[in-house]
N, CA, C and O atoms as a GROMACS GRO file, in nm:
protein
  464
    1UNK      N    1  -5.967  -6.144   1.960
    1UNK     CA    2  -5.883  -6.052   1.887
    1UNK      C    3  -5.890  -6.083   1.737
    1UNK      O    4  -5.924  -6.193   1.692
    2UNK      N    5  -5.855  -5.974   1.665
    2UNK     CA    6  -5.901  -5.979   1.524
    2UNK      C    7  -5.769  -6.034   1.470
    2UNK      O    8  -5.669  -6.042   1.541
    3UNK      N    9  -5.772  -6.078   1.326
    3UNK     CA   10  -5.664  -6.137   1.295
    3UNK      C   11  -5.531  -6.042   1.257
    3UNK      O   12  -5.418  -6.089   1.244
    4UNK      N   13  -5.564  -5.899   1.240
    4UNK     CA   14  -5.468  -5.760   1.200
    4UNK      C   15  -5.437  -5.717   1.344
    4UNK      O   16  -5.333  -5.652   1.358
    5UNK      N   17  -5.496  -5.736   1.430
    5UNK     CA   18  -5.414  -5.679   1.532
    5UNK      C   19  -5.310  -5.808   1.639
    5UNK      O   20  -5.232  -5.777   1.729
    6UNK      N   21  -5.343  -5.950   1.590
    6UNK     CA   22  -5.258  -6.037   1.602
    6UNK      C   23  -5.137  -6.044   1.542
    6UNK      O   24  -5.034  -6.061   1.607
    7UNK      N   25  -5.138  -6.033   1.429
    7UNK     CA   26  -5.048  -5.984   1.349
    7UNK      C   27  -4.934  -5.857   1.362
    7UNK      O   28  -4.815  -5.861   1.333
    8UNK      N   29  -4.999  -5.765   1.406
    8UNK     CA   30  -4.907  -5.650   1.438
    8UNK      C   31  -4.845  -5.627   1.546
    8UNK      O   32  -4.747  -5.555   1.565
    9UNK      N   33  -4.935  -5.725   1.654
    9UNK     CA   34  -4.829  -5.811   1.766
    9UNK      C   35  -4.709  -5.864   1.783
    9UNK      O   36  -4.610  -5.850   1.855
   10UNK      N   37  -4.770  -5.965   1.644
   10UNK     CA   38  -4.623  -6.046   1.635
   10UNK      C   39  -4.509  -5.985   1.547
   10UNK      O   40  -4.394  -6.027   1.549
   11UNK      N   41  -4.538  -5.917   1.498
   11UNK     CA   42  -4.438  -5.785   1.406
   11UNK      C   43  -4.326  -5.734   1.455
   11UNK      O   44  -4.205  -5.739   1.432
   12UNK      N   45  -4.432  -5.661   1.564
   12UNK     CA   46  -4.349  -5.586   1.681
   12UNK      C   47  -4.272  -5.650   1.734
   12UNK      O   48  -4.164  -5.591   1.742
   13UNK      N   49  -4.274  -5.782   1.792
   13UNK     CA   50  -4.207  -5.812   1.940
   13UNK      C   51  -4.135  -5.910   1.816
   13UNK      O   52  -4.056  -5.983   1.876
   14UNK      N   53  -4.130  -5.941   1.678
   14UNK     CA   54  -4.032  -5.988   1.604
   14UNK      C   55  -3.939  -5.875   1.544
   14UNK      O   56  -3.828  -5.897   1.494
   15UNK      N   57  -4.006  -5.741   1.555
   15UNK     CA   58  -3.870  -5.613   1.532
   15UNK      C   59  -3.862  -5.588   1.628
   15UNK      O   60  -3.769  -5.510   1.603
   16UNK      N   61  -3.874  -5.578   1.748
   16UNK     CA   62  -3.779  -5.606   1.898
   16UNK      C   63  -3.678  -5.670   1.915
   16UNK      O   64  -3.569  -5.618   1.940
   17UNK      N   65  -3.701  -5.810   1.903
   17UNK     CA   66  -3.622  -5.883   1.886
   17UNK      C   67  -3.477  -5.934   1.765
   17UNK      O   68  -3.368  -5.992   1.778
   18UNK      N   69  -3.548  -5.880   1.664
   18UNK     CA   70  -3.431  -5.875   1.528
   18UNK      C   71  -3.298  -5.724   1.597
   18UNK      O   72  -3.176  -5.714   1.606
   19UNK      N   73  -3.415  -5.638   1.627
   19UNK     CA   74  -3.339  -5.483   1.673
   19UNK      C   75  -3.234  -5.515   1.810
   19UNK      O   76  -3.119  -5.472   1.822
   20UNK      N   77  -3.298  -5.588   1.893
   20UNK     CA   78  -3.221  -5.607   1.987
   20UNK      C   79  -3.089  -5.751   1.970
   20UNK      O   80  -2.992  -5.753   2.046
   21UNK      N   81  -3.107  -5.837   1.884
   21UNK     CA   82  -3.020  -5.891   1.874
   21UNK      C   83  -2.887  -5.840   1.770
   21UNK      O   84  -2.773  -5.880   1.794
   22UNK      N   85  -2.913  -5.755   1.664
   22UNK     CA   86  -2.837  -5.681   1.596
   22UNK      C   87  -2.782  -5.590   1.674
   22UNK      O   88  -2.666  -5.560   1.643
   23UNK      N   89  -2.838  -5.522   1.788
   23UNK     CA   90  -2.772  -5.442   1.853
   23UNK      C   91  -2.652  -5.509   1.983
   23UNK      O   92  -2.556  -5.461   2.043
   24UNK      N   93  -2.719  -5.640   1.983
   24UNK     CA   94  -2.590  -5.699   2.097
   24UNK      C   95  -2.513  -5.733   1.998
   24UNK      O   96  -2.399  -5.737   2.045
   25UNK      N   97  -2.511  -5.758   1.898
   25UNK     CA   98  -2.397  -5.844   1.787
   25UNK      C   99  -2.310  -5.673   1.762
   25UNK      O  100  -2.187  -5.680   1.756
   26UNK      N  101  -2.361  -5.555   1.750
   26UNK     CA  102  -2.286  -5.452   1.701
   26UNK      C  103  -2.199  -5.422   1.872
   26UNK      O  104  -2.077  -5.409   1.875
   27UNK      N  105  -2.282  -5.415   1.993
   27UNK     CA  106  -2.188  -5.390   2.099
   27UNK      C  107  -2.077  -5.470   2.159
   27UNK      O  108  -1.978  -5.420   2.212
   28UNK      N  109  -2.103  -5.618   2.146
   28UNK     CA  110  -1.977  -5.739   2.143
   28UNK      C  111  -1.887  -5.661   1.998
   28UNK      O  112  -1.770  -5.626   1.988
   29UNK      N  113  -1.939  -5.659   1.956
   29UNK     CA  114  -1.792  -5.601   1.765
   29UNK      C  115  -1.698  -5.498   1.831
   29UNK      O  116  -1.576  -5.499   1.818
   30UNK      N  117  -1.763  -5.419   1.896
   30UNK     CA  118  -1.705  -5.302   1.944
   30UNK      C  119  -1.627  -5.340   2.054
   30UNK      O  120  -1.506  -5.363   2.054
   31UNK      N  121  -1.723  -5.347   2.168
   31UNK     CA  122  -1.601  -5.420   2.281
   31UNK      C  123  -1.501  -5.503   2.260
   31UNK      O  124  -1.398  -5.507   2.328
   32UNK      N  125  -1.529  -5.578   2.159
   32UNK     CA  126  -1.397  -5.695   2.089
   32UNK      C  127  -1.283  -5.605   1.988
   32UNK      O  128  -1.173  -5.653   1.961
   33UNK      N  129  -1.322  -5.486   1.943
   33UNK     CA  130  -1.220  -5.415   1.801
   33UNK      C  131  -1.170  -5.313   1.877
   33UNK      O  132  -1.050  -5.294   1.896
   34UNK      N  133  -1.292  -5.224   1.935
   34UNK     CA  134  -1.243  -5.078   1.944
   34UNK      C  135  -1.101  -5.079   2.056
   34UNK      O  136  -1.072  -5.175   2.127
   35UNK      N  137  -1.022  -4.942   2.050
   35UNK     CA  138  -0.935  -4.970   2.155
   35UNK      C  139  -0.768  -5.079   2.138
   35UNK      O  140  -0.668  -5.077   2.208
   36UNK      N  141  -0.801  -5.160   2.019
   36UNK     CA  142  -0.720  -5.257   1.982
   36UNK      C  143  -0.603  -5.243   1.924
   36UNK      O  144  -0.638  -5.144   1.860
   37UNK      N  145  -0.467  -5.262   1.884
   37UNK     CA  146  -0.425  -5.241   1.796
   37UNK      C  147  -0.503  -5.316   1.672
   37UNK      O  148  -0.612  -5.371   1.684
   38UNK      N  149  -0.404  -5.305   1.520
   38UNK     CA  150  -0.459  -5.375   1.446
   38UNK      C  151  -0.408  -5.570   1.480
   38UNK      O  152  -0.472  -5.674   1.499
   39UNK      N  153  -0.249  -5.532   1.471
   39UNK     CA  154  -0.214  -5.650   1.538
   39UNK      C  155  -0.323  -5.721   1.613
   39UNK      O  156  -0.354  -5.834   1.574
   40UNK      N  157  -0.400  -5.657   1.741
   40UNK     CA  158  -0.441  -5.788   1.797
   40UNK      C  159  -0.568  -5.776   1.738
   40UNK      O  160  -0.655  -5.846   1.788
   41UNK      N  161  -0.588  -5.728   1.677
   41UNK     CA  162  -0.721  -5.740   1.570
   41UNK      C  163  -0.736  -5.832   1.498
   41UNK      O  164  -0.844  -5.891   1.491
   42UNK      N  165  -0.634  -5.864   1.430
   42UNK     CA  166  -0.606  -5.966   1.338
   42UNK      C  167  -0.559  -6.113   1.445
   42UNK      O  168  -0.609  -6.222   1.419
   43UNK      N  169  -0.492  -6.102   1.524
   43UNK     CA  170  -0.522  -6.206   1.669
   43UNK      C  171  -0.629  -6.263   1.671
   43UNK      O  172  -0.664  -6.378   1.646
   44UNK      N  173  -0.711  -6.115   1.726
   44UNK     CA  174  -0.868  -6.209   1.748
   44UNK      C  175  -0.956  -6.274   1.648
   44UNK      O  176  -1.047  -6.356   1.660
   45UNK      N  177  -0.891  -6.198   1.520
   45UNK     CA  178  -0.966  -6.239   1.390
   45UNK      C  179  -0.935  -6.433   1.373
   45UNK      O  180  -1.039  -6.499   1.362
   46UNK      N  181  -0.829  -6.497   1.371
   46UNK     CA  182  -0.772  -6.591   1.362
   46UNK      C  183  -0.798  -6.709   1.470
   46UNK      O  184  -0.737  -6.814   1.487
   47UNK      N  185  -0.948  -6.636   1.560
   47UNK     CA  186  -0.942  -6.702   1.683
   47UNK      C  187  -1.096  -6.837   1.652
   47UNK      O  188  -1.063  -6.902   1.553
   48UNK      N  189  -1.169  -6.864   1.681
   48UNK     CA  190  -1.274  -6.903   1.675
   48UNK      C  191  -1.388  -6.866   1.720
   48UNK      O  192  -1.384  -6.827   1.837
   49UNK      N  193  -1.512  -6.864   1.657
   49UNK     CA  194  -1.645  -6.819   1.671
   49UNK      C  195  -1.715  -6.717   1.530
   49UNK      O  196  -1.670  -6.696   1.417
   50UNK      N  197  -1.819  -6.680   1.587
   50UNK     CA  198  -1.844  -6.565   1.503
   50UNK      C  199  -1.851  -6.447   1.517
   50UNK      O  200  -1.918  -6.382   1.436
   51UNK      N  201  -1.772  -6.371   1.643
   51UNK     CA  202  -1.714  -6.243   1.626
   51UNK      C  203  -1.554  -6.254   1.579
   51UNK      O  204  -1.493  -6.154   1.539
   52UNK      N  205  -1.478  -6.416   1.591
   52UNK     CA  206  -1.338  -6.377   1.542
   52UNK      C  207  -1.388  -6.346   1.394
   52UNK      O  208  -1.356  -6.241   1.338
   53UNK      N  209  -1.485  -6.461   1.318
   53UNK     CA  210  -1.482  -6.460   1.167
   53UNK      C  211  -1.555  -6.323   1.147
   53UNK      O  212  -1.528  -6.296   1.030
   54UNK      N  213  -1.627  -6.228   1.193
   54UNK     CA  214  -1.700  -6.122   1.191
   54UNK      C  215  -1.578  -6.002   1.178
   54UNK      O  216  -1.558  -5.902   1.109
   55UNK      N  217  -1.525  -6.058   1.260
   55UNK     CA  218  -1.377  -5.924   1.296
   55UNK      C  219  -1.276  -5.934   1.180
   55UNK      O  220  -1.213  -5.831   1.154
   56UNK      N  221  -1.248  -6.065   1.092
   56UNK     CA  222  -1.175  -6.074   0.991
   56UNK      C  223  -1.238  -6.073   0.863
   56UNK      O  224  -1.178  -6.100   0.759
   57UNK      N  225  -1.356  -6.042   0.869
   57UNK     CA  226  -1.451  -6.054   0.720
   57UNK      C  227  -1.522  -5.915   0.729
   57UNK      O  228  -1.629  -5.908   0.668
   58UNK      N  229  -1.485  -5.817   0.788
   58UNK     CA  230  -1.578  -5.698   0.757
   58UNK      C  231  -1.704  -5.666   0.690
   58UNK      O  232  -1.811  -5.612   0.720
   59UNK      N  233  -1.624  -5.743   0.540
   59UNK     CA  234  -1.764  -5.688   0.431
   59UNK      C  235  -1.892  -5.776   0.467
   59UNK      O  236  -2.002  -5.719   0.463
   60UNK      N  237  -1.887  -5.912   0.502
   60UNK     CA  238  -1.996  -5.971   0.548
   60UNK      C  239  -2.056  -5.908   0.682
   60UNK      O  240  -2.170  -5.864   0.696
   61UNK      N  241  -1.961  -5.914   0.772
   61UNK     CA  242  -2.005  -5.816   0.879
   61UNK      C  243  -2.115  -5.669   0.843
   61UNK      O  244  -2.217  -5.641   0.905
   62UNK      N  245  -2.068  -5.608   0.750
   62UNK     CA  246  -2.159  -5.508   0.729
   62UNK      C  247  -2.274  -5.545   0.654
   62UNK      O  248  -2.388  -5.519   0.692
   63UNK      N  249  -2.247  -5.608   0.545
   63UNK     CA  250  -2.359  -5.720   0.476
   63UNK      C  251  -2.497  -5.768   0.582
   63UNK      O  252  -2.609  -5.721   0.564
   64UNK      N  253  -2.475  -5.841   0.664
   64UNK     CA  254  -2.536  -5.878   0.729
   64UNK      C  255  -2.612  -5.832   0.870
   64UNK      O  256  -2.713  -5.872   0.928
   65UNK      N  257  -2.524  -5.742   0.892
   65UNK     CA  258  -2.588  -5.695   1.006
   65UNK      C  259  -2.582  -5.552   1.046
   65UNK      O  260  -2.650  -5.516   1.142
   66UNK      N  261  -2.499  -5.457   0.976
   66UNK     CA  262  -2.450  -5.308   0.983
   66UNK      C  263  -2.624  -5.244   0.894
   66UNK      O  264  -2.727  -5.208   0.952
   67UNK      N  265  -2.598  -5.252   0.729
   67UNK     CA  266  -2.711  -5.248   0.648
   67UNK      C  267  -2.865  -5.311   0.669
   67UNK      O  268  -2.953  -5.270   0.594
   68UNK      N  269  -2.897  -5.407   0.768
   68UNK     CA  270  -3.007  -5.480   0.780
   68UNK      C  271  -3.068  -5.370   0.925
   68UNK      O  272  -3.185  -5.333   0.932
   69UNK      N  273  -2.963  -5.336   1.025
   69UNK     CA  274  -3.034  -5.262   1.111
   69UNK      C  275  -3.034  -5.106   1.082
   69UNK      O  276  -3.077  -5.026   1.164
   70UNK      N  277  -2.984  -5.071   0.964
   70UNK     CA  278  -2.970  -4.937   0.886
   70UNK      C  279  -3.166  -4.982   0.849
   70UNK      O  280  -3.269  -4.956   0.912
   71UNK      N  281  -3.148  -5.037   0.756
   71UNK     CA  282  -3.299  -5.096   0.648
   71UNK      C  283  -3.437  -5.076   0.777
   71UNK      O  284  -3.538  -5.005   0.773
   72UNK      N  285  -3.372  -5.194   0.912
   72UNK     CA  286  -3.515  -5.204   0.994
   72UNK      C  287  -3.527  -5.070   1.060
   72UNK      O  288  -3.635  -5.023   1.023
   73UNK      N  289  -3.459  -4.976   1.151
   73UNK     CA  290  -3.473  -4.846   1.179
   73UNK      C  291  -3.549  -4.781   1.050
   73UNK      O  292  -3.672  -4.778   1.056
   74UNK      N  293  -3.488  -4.730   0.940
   74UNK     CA  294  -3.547  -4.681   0.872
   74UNK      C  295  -3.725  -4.736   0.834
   74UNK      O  296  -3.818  -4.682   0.774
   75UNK      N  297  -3.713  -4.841   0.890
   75UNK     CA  298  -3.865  -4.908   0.826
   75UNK      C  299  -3.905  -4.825   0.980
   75UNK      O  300  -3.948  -4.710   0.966
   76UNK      N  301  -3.900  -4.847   1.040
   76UNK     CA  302  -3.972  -4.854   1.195
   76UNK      C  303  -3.992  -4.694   1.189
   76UNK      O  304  -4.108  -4.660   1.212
   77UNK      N  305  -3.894  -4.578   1.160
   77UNK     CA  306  -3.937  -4.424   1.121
   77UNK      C  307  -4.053  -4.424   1.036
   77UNK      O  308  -4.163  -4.373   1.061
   78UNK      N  309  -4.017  -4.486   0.930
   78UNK     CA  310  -4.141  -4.465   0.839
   78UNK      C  311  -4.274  -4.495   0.881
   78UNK      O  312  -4.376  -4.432   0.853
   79UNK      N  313  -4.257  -4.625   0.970
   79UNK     CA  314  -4.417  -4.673   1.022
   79UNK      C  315  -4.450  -4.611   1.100
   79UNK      O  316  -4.571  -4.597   1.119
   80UNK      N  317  -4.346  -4.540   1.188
   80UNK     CA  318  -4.411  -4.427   1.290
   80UNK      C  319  -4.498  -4.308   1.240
   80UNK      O  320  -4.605  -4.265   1.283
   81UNK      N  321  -4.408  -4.261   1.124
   81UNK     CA  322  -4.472  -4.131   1.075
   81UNK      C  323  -4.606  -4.140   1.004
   81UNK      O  324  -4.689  -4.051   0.986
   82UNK      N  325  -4.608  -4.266   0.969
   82UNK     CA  326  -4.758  -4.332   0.868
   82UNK      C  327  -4.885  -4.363   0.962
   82UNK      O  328  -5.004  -4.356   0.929
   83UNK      N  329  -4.832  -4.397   1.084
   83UNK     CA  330  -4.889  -4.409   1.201
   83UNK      C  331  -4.970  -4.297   1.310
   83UNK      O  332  -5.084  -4.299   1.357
   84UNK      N  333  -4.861  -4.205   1.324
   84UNK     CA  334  -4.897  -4.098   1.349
   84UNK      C  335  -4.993  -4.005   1.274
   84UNK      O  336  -5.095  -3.963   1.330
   85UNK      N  337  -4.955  -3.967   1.126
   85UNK     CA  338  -5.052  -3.917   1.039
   85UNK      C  339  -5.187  -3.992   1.014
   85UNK      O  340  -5.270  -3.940   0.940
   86UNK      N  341  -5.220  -4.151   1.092
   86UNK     CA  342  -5.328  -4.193   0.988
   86UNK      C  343  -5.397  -4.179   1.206
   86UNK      O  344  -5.520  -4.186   1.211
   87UNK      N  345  -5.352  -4.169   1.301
   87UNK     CA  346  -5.396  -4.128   1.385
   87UNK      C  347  -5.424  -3.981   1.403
   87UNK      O  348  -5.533  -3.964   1.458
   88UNK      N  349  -5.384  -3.911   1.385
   88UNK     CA  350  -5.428  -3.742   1.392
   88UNK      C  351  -5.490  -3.684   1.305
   88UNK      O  352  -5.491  -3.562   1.307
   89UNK      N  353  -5.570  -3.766   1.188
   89UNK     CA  354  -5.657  -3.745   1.100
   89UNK      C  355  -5.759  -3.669   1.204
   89UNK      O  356  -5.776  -3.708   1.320
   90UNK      N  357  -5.828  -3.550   1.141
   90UNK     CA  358  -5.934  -3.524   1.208
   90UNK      C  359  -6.068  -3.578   1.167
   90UNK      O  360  -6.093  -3.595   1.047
   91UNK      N  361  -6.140  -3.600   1.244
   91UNK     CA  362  -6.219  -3.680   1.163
   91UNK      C  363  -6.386  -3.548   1.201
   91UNK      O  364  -6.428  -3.492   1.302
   92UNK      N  365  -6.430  -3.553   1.059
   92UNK     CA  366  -6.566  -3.441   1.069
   92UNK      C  367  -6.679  -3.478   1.162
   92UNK      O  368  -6.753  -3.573   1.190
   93UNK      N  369  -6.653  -3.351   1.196
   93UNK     CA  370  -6.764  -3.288   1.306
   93UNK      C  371  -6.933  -3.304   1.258
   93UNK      O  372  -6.979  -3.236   1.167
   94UNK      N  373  -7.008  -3.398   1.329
   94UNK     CA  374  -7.093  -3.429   1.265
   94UNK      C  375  -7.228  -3.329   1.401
   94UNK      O  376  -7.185  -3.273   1.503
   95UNK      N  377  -7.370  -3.332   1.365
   95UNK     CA  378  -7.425  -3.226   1.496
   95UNK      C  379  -7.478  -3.356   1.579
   95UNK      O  380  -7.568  -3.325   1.658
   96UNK      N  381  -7.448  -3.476   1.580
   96UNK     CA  382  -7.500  -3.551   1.686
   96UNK      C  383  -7.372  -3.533   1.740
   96UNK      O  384  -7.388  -3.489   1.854
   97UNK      N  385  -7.252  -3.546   1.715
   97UNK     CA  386  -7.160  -3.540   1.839
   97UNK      C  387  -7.158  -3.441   1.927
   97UNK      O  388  -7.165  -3.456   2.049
   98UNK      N  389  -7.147  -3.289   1.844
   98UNK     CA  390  -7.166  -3.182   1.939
   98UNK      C  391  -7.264  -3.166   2.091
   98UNK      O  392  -7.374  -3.216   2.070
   99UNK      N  393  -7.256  -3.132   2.178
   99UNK     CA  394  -7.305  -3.111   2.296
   99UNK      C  395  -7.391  -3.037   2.276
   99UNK      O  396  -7.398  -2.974   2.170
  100UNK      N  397  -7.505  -3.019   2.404
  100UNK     CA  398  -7.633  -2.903   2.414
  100UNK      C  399  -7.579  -2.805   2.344
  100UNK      O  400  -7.595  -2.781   2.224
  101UNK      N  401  -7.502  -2.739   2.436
  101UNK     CA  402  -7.440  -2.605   2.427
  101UNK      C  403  -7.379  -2.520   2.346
  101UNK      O  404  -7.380  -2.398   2.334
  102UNK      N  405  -7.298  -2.653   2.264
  102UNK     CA  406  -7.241  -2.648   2.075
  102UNK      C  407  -7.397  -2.620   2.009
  102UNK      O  408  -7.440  -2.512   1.967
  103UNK      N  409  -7.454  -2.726   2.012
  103UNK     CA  410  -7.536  -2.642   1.930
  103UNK      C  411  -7.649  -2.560   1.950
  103UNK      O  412  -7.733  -2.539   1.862
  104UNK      N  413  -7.652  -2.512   2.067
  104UNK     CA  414  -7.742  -2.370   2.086
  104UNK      C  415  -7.639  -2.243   1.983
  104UNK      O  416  -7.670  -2.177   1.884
  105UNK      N  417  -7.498  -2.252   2.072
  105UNK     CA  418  -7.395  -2.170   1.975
  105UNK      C  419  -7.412  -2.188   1.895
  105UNK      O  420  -7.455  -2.081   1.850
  106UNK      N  421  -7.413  -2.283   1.793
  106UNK     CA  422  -7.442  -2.293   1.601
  106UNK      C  423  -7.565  -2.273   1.602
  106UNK      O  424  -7.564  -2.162   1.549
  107UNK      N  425  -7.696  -2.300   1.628
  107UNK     CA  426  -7.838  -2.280   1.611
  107UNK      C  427  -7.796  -2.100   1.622
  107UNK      O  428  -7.778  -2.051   1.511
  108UNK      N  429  -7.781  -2.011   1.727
  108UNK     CA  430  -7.744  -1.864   1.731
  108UNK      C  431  -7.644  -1.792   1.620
  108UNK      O  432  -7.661  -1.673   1.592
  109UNK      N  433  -7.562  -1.855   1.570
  109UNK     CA  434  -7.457  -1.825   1.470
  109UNK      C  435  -7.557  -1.862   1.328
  109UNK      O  436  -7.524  -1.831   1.214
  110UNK      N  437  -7.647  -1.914   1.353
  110UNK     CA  438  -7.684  -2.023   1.184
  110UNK      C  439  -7.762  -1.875   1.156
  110UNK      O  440  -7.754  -1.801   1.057
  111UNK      N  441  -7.859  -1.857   1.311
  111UNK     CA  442  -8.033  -1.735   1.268
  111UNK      C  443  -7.928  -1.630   1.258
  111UNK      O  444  -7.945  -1.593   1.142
  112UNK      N  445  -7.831  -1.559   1.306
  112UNK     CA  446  -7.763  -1.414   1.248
  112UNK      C  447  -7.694  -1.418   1.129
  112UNK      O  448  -7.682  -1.319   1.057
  113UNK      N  449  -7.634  -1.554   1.095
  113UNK     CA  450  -7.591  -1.528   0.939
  113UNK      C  451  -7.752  -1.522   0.894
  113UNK      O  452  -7.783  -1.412   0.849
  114UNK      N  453  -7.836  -1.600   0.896
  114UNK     CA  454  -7.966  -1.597   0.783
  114UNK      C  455  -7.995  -1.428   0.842
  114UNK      O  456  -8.016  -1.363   0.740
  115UNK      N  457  -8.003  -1.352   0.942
  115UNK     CA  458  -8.071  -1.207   0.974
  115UNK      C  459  -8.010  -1.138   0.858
  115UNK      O  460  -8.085  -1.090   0.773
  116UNK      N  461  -7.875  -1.129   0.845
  116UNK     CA  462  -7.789  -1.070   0.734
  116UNK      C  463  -7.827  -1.081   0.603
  116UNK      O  464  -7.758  -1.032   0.514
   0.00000   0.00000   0.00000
């Protein structure tokens, strides 16, 4: 394997992994806030770990992990669409690729434009 497609290996299954751990840290936030009063919000905030300090520090909370999986989605659209466009390039029709049959059709199309 070449050294660019080793690389884009380890890319991937390291934005897998960043994506999927930001996404369990956002569904524990939720299961721990939503549903709550504020009261026991501020409970759990006062409790220990890093969803109490997550639950009482918001702005770091979004800092760190709200904006970073905003940033990697948006990267991962963009590489799709850059991806997609540099795959559906058409690439020119040259007459060794064409088949018998292509080019009897163009050899017949070439002598009636020259008859004209």
């Amino acid at each position: 394997m070449n050294k660019k497609k080793i690389l884009f290996i380890a890319l991937g299954a390291l934005d897998i992994a960043v994506v999927t751990f930001l996404f369990v840290v956002h569904i524990v936030m939720l299961a721990n806030v939503v549903g709550k009063t504020p009261e026991q919000i501020q409970a759990f905030a006062q409790g220990q770990g890093m969803f109490a300090y997550l639950a009482g520090h918001l702005d770091v909370y979004g800092y760190a992990f709200v904006i970073p999986l905003f940033v990697v989605l948006a990267a991962n659209i963009v590489g799709l669409v850059l991806y997609i466009r540099k795959t559906t390039k058409k690439e020119p029709i040259t007459v060794s690729s064409l088949s018998e049959e292509e080019k009897e059709a163009l050899k017949r199309e070439l002598l009636e434009d020259l008859k004209k």
